[in-house]
LUMFI-588707 format. One line per field, with one value per residue (C-alpha): x, y, z; residue number from 1. Coordinates in Angstrom, 3 decimals. Example, Ala and Ser with C-alpha at 12.3 -4.5 7.8 and 13.67 -1.06 7.14 Angstrom:
BEGIN
c1 <- [12.300 13.670] .
c2 <- [-4.500 -1.060] .
c3 <- [7.800 7.140] .
num <- [1 2] .
// end
This chain:
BEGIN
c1 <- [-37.224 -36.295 -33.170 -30.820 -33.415 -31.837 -33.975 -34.374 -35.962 -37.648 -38.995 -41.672 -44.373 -46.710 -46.877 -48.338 -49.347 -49.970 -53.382 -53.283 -50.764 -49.746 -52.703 -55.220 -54.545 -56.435 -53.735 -56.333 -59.286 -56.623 -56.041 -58.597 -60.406 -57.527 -57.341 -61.329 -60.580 -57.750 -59.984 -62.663 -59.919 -57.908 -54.511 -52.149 -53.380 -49.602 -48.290 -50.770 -50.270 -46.605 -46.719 -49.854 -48.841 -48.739 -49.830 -53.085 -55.371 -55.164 -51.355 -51.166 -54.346 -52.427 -49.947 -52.074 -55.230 -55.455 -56.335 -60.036 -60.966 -59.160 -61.733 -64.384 -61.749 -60.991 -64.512 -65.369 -62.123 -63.120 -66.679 -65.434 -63.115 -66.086 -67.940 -65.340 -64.809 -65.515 -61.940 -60.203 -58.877 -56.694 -52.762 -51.382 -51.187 -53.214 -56.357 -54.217 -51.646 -53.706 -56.749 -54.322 -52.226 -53.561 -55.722 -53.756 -50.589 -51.305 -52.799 -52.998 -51.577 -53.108 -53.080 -56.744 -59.893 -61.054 -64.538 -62.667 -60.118 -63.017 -64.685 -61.788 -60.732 -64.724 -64.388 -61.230 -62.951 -60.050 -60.949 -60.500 -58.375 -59.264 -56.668 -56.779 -55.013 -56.208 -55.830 -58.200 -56.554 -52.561 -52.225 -48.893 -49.470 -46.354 -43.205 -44.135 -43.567 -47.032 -48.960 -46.880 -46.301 -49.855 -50.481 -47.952 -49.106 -52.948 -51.521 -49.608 -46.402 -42.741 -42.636 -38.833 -40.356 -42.572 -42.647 -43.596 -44.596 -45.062 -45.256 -44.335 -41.280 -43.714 -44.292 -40.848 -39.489 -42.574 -41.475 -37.865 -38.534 -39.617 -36.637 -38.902 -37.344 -39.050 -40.499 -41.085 -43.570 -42.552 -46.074 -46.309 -42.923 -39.834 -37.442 -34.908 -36.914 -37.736 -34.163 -34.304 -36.314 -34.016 -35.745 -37.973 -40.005 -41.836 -45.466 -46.604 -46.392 -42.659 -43.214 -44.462 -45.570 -45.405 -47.105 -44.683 -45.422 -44.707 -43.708 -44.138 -41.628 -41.876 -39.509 -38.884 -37.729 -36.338] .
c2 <- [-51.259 -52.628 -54.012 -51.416 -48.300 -44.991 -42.267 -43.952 -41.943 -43.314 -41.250 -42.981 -42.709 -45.100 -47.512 -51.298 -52.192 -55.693 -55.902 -58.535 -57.560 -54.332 -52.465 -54.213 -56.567 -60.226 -62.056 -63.018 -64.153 -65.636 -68.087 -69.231 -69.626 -71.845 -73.587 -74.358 -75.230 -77.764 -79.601 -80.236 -82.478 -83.821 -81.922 -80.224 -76.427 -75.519 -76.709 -74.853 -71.551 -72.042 -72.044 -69.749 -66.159 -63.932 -66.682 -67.419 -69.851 -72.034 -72.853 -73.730 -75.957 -77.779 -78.591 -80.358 -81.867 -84.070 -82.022 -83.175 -81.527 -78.343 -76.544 -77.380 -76.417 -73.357 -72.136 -73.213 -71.121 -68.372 -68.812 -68.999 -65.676 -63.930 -64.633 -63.909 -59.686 -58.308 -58.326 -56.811 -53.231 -50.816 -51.196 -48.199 -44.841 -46.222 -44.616 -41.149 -42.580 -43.947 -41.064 -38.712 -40.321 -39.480 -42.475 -42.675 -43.086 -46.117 -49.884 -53.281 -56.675 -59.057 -63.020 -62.859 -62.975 -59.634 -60.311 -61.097 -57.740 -55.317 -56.897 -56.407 -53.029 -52.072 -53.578 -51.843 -48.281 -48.428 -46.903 -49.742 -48.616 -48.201 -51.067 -53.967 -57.280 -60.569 -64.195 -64.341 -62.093 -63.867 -67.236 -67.359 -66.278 -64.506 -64.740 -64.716 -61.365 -61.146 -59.510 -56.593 -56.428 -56.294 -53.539 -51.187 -51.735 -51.030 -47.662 -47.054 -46.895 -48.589 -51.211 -49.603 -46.651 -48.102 -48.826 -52.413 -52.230 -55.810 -57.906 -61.099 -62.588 -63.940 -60.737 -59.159 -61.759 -60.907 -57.262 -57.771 -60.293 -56.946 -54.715 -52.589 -50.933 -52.946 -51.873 -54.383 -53.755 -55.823 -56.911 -60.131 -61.557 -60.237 -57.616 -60.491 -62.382 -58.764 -58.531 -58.779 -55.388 -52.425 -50.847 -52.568 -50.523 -51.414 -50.276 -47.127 -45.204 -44.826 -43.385 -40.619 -40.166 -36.234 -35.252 -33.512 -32.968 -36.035 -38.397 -39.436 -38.995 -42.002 -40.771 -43.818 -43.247 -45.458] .
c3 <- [60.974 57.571 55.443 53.976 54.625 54.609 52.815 49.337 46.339 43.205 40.209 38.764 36.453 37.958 40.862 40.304 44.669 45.086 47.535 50.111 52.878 50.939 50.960 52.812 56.367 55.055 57.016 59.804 56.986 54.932 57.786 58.745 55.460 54.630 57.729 57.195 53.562 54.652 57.213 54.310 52.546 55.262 54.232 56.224 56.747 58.045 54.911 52.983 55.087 54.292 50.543 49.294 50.225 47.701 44.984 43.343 45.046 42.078 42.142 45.106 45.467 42.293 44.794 46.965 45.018 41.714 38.546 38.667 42.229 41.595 39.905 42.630 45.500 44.071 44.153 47.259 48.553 47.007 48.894 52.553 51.745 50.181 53.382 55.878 55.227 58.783 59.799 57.038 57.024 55.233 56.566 57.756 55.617 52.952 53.066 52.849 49.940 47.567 46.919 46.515 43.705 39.862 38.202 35.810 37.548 39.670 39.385 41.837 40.813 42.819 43.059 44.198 41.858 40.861 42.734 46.302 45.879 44.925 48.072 50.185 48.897 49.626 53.130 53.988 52.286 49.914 46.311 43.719 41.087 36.995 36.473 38.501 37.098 38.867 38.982 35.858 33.756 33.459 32.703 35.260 38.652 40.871 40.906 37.046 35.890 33.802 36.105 36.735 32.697 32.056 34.436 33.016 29.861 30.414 31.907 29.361 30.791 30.518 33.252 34.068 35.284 37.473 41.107 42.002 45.983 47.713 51.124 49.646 48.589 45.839 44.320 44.790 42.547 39.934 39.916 39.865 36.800 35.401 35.259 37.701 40.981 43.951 47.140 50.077 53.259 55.939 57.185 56.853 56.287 57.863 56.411 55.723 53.720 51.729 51.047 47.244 47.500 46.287 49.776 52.434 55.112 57.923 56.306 54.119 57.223 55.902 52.362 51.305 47.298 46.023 42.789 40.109 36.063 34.151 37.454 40.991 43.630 46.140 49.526 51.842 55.605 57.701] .
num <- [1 2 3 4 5 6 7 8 9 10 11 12 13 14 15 16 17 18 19 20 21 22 23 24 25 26 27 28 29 30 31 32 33 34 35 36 37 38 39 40 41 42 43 44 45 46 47 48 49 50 51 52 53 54 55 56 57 58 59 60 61 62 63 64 65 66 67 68 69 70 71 72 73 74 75 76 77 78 79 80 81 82 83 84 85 86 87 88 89 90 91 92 93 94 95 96 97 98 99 100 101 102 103 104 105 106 107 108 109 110 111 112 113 114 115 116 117 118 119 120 121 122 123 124 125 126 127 128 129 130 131 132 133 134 135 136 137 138 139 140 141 142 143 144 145 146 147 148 149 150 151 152 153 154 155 156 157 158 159 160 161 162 163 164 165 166 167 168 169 170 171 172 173 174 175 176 177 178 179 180 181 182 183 184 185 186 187 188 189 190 191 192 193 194 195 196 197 198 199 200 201 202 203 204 205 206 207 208 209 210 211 212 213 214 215 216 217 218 219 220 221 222] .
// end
């Protein structure tokens, strides 16, 4: 199922999910907004698709448009995903996990705008949580560590103790950069490319999160 699972356990104060492929299934809007996207400027959608996962929009149009059109492209990105909601659902486990975790004790790091993750959360009847750090809010996207900093901090927590859970190698580098223990969910990449994950799973199906004083204690199976 995953790379080096046994029954790993992690006491935590808090854990910092990234969205996209972690808590919600996009993958299939993802595409083919991109794919659309691509076709409007004549580039190379399987290049594109090859390179953005788990990284703001804006980094990785800089890799393929001059500085002058990458405002524009962004936006209109952001449009087609916006319009294109009816396929995306909570992953597996999630809509259990996540209401039954303290407020307090949990955020999302995501490399999406804040408006497109509130509208995917809504559309997969996911509750969006008090702190949510976007692409607007760091000024480096993943695998810069930001992100995951900022989140801990706006709990109020030390980044050490908390639990950064991913699907993209991406974002396992931003919460290694941390000092944090990582988590990987293999659904979207494979567990091999995971493997710099302390544990990887197959989904949330595998983990179970239990409610003590002062900490949560995450439980992965294999």
């Amino acid at each position: 199922m995953g790379h080096r699972v046994t029954d790993m356990r992690f006491r935590v104060e808090a854990v910092l999910f990234d969205i996209d492929g972690t808590l919600v299934d996009s993958t299939s809007a993802v595409v083919r907004t991109w794919r659309k996207w691509a076709a409007t400027y004549g580039l190379d959608a399987e290049e594109i698709l090859r390179v953005c996962h788990g990284r703001r929009t804006e980094d990785t149009i800089a890799e393929f448009l001059p500085l002058e059109q990458q405002a524009a492209a962004v936006a209109e990105l952001e449009a087609l995903e916006l319009s294109d909601l009816d396929d995306v659902v909570a992953l597996p486990a999630t809509q259990e996990l996540l209401p039954a975790l303290p407020r307090h004790r949990w955020a999302a790091v995501t490399s999406g705008s804040r408006r497109l993750m509130e509208a995917r959360l809504a559309a997969a009847r996911l509750p969006v949580p008090d702190v949510l750090v976007s692409a607007e809010d760091v000024s480096a996207g993943k695998p810069d560590p930001e992100g995951y900093l900022k989140a801990a901090a706006a709990l109020g927590y030390d980044i050490a103790h908390c639990l950064v859970v991913e699907d993209a190698p991406a974002g396992i580098r931003a919460g290694g950069a941390t000092g944090a223990p990582t988590l990987a969910v293999a659904t979207s990449h494979s567990s091999s490319e995971l493997s710099a994950a302390d544990a990887v799973i197959h989904d949330l199906t595998s983990c179970a999160i239990e409610v003590v004083p002062d900490a949560l204690l995450v439980t992965t199976s294999p």
